[in-house]
N, C-alpha and C positions, 0 to 999 in steps of 0.2 A: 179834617182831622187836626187836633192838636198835639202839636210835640214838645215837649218838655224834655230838656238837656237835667242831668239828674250831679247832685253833687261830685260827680265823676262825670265831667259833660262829656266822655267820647257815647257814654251811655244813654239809650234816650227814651223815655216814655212818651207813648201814645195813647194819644184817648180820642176815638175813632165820633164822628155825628151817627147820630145811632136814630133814624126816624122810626119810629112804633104808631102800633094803631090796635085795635080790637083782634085785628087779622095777625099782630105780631110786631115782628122788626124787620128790619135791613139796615145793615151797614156796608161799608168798604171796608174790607178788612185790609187790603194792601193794594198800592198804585203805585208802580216803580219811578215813574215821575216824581210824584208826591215823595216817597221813600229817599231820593236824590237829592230833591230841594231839602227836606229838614233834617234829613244826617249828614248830608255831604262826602257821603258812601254811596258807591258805584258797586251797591250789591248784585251779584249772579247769584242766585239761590237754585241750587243743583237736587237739594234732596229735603224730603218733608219729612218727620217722624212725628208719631202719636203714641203716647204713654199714659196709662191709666195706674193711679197708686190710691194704694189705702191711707187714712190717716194716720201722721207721722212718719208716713214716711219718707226720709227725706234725701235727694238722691245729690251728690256734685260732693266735691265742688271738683269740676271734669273742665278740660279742656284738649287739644291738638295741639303739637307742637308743629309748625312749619318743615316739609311743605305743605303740611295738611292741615293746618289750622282750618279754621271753620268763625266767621260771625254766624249770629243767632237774632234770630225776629221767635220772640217767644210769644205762645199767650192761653188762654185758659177756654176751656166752652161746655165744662161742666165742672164745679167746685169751685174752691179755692186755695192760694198757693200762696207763701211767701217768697220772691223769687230774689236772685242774689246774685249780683256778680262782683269779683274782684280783680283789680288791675295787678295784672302778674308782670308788665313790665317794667324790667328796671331800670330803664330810663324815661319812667314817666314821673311826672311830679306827686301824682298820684298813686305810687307803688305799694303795694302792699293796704290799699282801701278800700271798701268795698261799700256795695249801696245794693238796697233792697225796696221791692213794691210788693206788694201785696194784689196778685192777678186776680179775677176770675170769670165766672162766666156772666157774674150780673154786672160790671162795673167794664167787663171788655176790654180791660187794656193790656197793649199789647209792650213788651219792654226792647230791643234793640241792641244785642252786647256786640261788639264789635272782637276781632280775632285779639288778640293779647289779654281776654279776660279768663279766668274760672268762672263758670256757671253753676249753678244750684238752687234747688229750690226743696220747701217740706208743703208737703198736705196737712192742709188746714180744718178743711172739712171732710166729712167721712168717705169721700172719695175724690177723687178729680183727674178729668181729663183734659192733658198740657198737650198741645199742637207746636214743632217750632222746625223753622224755615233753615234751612243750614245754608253755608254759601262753599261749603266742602263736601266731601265726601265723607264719612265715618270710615276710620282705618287706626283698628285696636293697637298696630303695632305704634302708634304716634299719639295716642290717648295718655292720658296721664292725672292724678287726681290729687288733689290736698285737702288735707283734713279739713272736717267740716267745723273742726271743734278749735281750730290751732289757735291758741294762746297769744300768737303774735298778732294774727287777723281780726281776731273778736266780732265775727260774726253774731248778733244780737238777734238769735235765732226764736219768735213769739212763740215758741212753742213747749209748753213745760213739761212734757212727759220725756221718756225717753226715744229718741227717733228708733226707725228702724232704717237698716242700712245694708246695702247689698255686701257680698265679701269682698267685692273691691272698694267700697269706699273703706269698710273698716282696717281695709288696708293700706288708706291713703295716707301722704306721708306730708308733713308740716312744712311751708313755705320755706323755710329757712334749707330746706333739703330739697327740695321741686325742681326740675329743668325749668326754665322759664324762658322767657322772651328777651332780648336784648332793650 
């Protein structure tokens, strides 16, 4: 497996040895060994979710606020995704920036957001199903979300239609107002 530290190096992309043949593929998609040596994260992944969305739609930018923050091992196994995280805390040097890959199921790579980010990501293609590994629990009362669109973040989002957006992201509020992380 290759890791790649992303202009935001707590953030890390993978791109898994993928052997194929007539018969298909195999890869490792995840070896907590492996996972330890090239984050230097001592993930417990507690809970898996799988979500299926139409194109454009685009869901985040979501995270936890402690104790229930949550890291994320994301990644795609059918479509494809622009996928997004930004550094919410503010004592990173990195605050308020955000980095984006582009998942999906031909290309397999899987992205790595560590607890202090927002997550997000839009459907690229006419559908896609996103897999991602939590290191928390999901608990709505510690959820929280910031605009996908916020003027100060400038998420450079590939996608030119208008998204579609649950009623809580359109209810999400601009970093400048967001609880965040110390």
């Amino acid at each position: 497996m290759q890791a790649t530290r992303l202009a935001i190096p707590d953030v890390v992309l993978f791109a898994p040895k993928v052997f194929g043949d007539e018969r298909g593929f195999f890869f490792e998609s995840f070896n907590a060994r492996l996972f330890r040596e090239l984050t230097g994260a001592e993930a417990n992944f507690v809970q898996d979710n799988h979500s299926k969305s139409q194109k454009g739609v685009l869901r985040g930018l979501h995270y936890q606020l402690q104790p229930m923050a949550q890291g994320k091992l994301v990644r795609v196994v059918q479509g494809e995704v622009f996928d997004v995280a930004v550094d919410i805390r503010k004592s990173s040097p990195t605050f308020g920036l955000w980095v984006g890959e582009i998942l999906s199921a031909d290309n397999k790579r899987q992205m790595w957001i560590p607890e202090g980010f927002a997550h997000g990501f839009v459907t690229l293609s006419d559908t896609a199903e996103f897999l991602y590994k939590t290191t928390n629990y999901y608990a709505p009362e510690y959820e929280r979300s910031i605009a996908w669109n916020d003027a100060a973040v400038k998420v450079n989002w590939p996608y030119s239609g208008v998204p579609v957006l649950s009623g809580k992201d359109q209810a999400a509020v601009p970093l400048a107002e967001a609880e965040l992380f110390a």
